[in-house]
Structures are given as structure tokens and as C-alpha cells.
C-alpha positions, 0 to 999 in steps of 0.5 A: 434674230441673233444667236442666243434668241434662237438657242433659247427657243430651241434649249426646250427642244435639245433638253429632251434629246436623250441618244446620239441619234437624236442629236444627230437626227436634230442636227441634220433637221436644223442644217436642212432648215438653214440651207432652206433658209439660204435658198429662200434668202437668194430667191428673194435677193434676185427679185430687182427692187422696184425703183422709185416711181412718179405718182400713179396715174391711169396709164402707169398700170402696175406701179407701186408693186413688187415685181413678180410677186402676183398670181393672175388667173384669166380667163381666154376665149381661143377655139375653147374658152380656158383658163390662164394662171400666171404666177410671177417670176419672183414667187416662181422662183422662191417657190423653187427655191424651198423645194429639196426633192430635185425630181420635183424642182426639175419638173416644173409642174404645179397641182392645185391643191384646197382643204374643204375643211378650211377653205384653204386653196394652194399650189405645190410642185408635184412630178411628172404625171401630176397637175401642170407643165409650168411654161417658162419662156421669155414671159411671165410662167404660166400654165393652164387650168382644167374645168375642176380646178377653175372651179376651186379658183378665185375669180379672175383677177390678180393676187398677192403671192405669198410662198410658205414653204413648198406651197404658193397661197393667194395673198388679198385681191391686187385689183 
């Protein structure tokens, strides 16, 4: 997008700013949204690309994708059968990334979050005292989900990840 397509469509919205403190208002609005924009853009430039592979037979499992890039929910049976959501490192960090507050950047915790008017089913950070300790190691981040909100979740199985903003939704079933 260049220069001018961006203050064609924002021309509208400065029309109508009528104080210097809305202008100044305006400005700090649209240098949050260009740092957030920058963030975003390192996040997505550290996922590798994926380089190219020979065709897909039975044992070459998870060729083709993005690395990082899928939300897995499964369930395991240890001394209590519980639920394990791992979410790849790619989304992990973009999701970091749009995060300004840095109390919840530094938290590395995760809610489950759903609408019953639309359906629509999300993580977002959260702070301390709230929804779950994102594990961080040589893996893959990971954490563990109550009964209520393995009731919210999809089946087990893996999906797209797609970060909007500050929130994390589940793309179409990968298989």
C-alpha cells in the first residue's frame, strides 16, 4: 500500500478532527498502530520458511505447512485424563508481538475466551491469576486445559492458527 492510498482513506477521518487534541490524539492512535504493524512484521520474518520438499508420502507427516503456524488440542491419559493445547512457536510469538501492555506480554499466560452469540472461540493474554501458564521450553508452547474449557474446544485434532490482533482463533481443520 502506498503513501497516498493510506491518506486517501484516512483524509475522512482527519476532516473531521476539529482541536489540537484530537489531532494529537489522532497521531499517537496511528504511531501505536505502525509500531504494532512493525512488530507484527518482525514476528512473521523470524517464522524460517519452509524450504522445499519432495512429494508427500506416509512417512513425511507435516510437510507442506508452515512451520509453527497450528494449534493442537489432544487429549492424554496420565494418572487423569487431560487435555494438552499446544500452539506453535510461530503464532506464539506473533501473538506476543501485538501485545502493548508489557504486564501481559511478560505473563506468558493464555484465556480461552468464546462468544455464545456468535460462536466464536479465541485465546487471548491475560495476567497473572487468570486462565494458563504458557510452558515455554525446548518444545513446542504448551499448556493444559480444564474440563469447562475443553468443553468449549474443538475436537482434538490440529488447526490453523490465525493471529488478529491480540487474539489467537482457529483457522480450518489441518488433519
Amino acid at each position: 500500500m502506498t503513501t497516498d492510498e493510506i491518506t486517501s482513506i484516512l483524509a475522512p477521518l482527519i476532516a473531521r478532527l476539529a482541536s489540537p487534541a484530537q489531532h494529537r490524539r489522532f497521531a499517537l492512535a496511528l504511531r501505536q498502530i505502525a509500531d504494532r504493524q512493525e512488530r507484527l512484521a518482525r514476528a512473521i520474518e523470524r517464522v524460517p520458511p519452509t524450504a522445499p520438499t519432495a512429494p508427500r508420502t506416509p512417512a513425511a507427516r507435516g510437510q507442506g505447512r508452515k512451520p509453527g503456524m497450528e494449534i493442537v488440542i489432544k487429549a492424554e491419559q496420565q494418572m487423569q485424563t487431560r487435555t494438552r493445547v499446544s500452539i506453535g512457536r510461530g503464532l506464539w510469538f506473533a501473538l506476543r508481538e501485538n501485545i502493548d501492555n508489557p504486564v501481559l506480554r511478560e505473563s506468558g499466560r493464555v484465556a480461552l475466551r468464546w462468544s455464545d452469540v456468535s460462536g466464536a472461540l479465541w485465546f487471548e493474554p491475560c495476567g497473572y491469576g487468570d486462565g494458563w501458564q504458557v510452558v515455554i521450553g525446548s518444545g513446542v508452547p504448551r499448556f493444559f486445559v480444564n474440563e469447562e474449557a475443553r468443553n468449549q474446544l474443538p475436537p482434538d485434532g490440529r488447526y490453523a492458527g490465525v493471529v488478529r490482533g491480540t487474539r489467537l482463533t482457529f483457522g480450518r481443520h489441518v488433519a
